[in-house]
N, C-alpha and C positions, 0 to 999 in steps of 0.2 A: 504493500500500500504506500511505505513511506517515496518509494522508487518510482512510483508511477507518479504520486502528486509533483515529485521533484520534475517528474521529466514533463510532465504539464506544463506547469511555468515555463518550461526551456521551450515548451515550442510555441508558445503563448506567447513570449519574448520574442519570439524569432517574426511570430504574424503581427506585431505591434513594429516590430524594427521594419519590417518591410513596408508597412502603410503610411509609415512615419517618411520614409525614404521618398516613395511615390509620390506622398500630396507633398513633399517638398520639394520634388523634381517639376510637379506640377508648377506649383506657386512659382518658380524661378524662368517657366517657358512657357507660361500661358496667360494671359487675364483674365480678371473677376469679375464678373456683373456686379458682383454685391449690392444682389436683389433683396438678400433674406441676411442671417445669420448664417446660413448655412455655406456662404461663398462670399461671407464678410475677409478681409483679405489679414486683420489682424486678430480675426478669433480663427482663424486658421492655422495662423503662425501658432498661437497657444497649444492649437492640439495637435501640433506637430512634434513641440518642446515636450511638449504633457507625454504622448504618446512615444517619446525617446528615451525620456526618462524613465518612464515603467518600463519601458526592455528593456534599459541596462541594466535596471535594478531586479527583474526577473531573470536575466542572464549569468546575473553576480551570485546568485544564491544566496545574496543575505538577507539576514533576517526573512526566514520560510515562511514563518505564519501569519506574519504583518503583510508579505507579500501576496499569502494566498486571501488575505480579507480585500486587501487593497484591489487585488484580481476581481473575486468575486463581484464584489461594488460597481467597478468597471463595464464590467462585460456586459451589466443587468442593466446597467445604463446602455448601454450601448446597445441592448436588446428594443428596447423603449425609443430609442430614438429611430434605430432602422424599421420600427415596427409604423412609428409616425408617418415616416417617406415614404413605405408601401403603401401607407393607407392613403396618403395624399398623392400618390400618383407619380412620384420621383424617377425618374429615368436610370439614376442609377445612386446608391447610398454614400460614398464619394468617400469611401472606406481606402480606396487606392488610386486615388489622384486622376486620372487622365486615363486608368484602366477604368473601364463604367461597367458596373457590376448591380444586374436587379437588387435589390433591397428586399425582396421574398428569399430570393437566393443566400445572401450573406448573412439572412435572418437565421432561417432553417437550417444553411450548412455552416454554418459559423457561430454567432454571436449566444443564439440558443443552447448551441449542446456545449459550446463551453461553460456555460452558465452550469447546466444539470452535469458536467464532468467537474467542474469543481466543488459541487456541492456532493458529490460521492465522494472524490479524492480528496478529502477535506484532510490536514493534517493531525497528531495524535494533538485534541487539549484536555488542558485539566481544568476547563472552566463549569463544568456543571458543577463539581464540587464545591468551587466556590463562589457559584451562583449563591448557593445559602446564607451567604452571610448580609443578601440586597433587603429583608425585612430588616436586617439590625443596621445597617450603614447609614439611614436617614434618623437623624435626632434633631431634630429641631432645626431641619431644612439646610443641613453642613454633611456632606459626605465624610468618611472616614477617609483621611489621607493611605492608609495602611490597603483600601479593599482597593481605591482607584491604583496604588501601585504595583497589588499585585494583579491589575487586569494589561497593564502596560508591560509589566515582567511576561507575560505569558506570553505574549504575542512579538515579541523580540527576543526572546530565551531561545537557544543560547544566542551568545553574543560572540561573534567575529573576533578574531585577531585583531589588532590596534592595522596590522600591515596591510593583512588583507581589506581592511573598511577603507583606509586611504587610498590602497589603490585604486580599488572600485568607486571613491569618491571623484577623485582627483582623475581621471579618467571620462566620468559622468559631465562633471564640472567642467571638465574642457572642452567636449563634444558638444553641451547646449551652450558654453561661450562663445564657441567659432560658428553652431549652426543660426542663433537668434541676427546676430546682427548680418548675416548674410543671406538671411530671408527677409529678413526687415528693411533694408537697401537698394535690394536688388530685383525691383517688381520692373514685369518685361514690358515692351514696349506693346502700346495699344494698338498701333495699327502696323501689320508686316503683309508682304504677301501673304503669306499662309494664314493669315487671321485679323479680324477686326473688332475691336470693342465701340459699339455705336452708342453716340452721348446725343439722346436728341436736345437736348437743352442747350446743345452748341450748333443746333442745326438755323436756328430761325435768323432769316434775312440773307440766308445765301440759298443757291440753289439745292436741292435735295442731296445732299452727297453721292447717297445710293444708287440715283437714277440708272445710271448704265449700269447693276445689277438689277435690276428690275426686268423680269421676263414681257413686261405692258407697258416699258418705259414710254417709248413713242404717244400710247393713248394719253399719258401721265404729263405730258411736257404743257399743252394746251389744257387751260380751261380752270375752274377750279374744285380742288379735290379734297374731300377729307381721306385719310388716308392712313390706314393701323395694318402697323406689322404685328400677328400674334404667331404661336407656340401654340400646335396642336393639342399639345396636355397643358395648358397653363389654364388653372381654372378661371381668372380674371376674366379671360378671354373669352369664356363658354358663357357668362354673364352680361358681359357689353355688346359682344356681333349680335347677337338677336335683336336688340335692341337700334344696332346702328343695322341691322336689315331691315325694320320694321322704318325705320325715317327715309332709308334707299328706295322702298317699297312706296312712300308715299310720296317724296320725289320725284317718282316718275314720270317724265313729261314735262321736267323743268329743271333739260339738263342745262341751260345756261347758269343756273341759280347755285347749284351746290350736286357733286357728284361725288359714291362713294367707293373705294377700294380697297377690297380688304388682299391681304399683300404675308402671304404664311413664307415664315422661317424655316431655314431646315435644323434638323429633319424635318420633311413633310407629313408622314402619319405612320400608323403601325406597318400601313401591307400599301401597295398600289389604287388609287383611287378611293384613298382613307383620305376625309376632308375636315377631319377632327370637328370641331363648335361650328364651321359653318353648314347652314341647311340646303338642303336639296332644291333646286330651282332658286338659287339667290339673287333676291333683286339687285346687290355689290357686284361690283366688277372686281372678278377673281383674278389673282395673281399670284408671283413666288420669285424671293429673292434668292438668285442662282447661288448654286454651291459650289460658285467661285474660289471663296475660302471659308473659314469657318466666320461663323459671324456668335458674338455675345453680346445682347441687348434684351432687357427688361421691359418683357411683354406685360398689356398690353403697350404698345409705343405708335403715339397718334401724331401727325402730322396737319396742316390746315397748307395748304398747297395754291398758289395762286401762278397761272402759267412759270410750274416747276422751282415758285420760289417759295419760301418757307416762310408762313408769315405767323406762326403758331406751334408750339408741338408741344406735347407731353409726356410723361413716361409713368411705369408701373400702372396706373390708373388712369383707365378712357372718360375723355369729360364728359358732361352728360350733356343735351339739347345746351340747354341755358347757354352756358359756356361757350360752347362754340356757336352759338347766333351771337355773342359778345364780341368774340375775336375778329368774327366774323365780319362783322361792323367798322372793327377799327380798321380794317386792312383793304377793303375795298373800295373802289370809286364810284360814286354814284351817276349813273347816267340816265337817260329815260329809253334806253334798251334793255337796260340788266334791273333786276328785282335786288333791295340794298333793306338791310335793317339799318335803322339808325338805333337802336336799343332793343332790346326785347320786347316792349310794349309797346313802341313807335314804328311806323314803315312811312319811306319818304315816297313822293306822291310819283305812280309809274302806273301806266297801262294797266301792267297785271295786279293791280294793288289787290281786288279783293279777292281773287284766288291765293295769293301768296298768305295773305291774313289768316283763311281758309287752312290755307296745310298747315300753317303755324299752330293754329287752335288746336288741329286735329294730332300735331306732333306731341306738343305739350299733355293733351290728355291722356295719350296712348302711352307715355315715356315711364 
């Protein structure tokens, strides 16, 4: 039993050393959306340090039983959180950097049975014994220095050589000295051939960056366009397209006035002809930013387009009507050919005034 708990840790240390490795090879050759926490670029670094530190010290062999509580704790977390990503849909649990790995999978063949292998291979304690002493240890709301010492002797019993801890210290201590500041420093550059991080809030007043990735550039260059790049599993997305389908739908028939495109990221879907959140017969003009390179940007990502220039854009979250009849306002020219909101409750005096008023009323209810 004692041989097998030992050799648990050792390979416990070895799947912690390796992941640690990956998301730091990541961090140093890729960039971050840092859309969530979960691809924030300095709680990253943390669990990289975090997760190099518990393999040294699972590789060291000291202190066995501190190691296998500290393990246990670990892993059970770590179960909980790949259990969250499967359930929300996560493409991959990001357990090994730039290797994408289902989050059912690392659940089931990893993070679980380690959990139920350390809770067998549990090391020998003698803490039931002196579990009995927790009715007498509380007196008047002051623990017994004596019961808390010996719960701290047990789980560091025995103790290492003075040589062997420094080594293993002094080793530890140099590894997360050289690894912190050279993950911390050294974030790669946003835009390269082989990859792009797209900042829409650096987009507005030049032309669209993207356009010449865009598969409907051409339709996209005249006229004016609202315009969201989604992520087929981004649930954000599966909430707003309906909604900007159902304004496209009423739209119709005034394409001078405002036209809609919805514009998917790759990956494009599970299998061929998978069109994730958008619906079947879409009143949107469908499109796809080509798999030129890899592209990272935080869907939903909404644009306001006026012959291909940028006169609005937003990220994480698609604006609602309101909003963009605002923007809308400020950036366009009023003539007596084109339909103009001067506010959301005003329209300036045009031909089509009382049908424009008309879709207005009817967007606003429907929204």
């Amino acid at each position: 039993m004692k041989l097998a708990s030992n050799t648990l840790l050792k390979v416990l240390g070895l799947l912690l050393l390796t992941g640690a490795v990956l998301k730091g090879w990541q961090l140093l050759t890729e960039p971050l959306a840092n859309n969530d926490i979960w691809s924030n670029r300095l709680f990253l670094i943390f669990v990289v340090e975090f997760e190099l530190a518990l393999a040294i010290w699972l590789l060291s062999g000291l202190f066995k039983k501190a190691a296998w509580l500290v393990s246990l704790l670990c892993f059970s977390l770590f179960s909980m959180i790949t259990l969250y990503k499967g359930i929300t849909g996560a493409e991959s649990c990001g357990c090994f950097g730039s290797v994408h790995v289902n989050p059912w999978i690392t659940l089931f063949a990893i993070d679980l049975p380690s959990v139920i292998a350390l809770s067998f291979l549990r090391p020998q304690l003698s803490l039931q014994p002196r579990m009995s002493f927790l009715p007498r240890i509380i007196v008047r709301g002051k623990l017994q220095r004596e019961s808390i010492k010996s719960l701290i002797v047990e789980f560091f019993d025995p103790m290492p050589s003075f040589r062997r801890f420094a080594t293993a210290f002094t080793i530890g201590l140099t590894i997360l000295g050289v690894t912190t500041p050279i993950l911390a420093f050294n974030e790669p550059a946003r835009i390269t051939s082989r990859y792009e991080v797209l900042e829409p809030s650096e987009w507005v007043g030049k032309e669209l960056p993207i356009l010449e990735h865009i598969d409907i550039a051409e339709t996209l260059k005249k006229g004016t366009w609202l315009v969201m790049l989604y992520h087929y599993d981004c649930p954000d997305c599966e909430t707003a397209i309906p909604k900007y389908e159902q304004m496209a739908s009423v739209l119709q028939g005034n394409g001078d006035f405002l036209r809609i495109a919805l514009i998917a990221v790759p990956p494009y879907g599970r299998y061929p002809g998978h069109k994730g959140p958008v619906g079947e017969n879409s009143p949107c003009t469908l499109g796809r930013l080509l798999e030129t390179k890899e592209w990272f940007v935080t869907t939903p990502a909404v644009a306001l387009l006026t012959d291909s220039l940028v006169t609005a854009a937003w990220e994480e979250k698609a604006p609602d009507f309101e909003t963009i009849l605002q923007n809308f306002a400020k950036n366009v020219e009023i003539s007596e050919k084109s339909i103009f909101f001067v506010s959301t409750n005003q329209l300036t005096h045009s031909p089509q005034r009382k049908e424009v008023r008309d879709m207005k009323l009817e967007l606003l209810d429907d929204w």
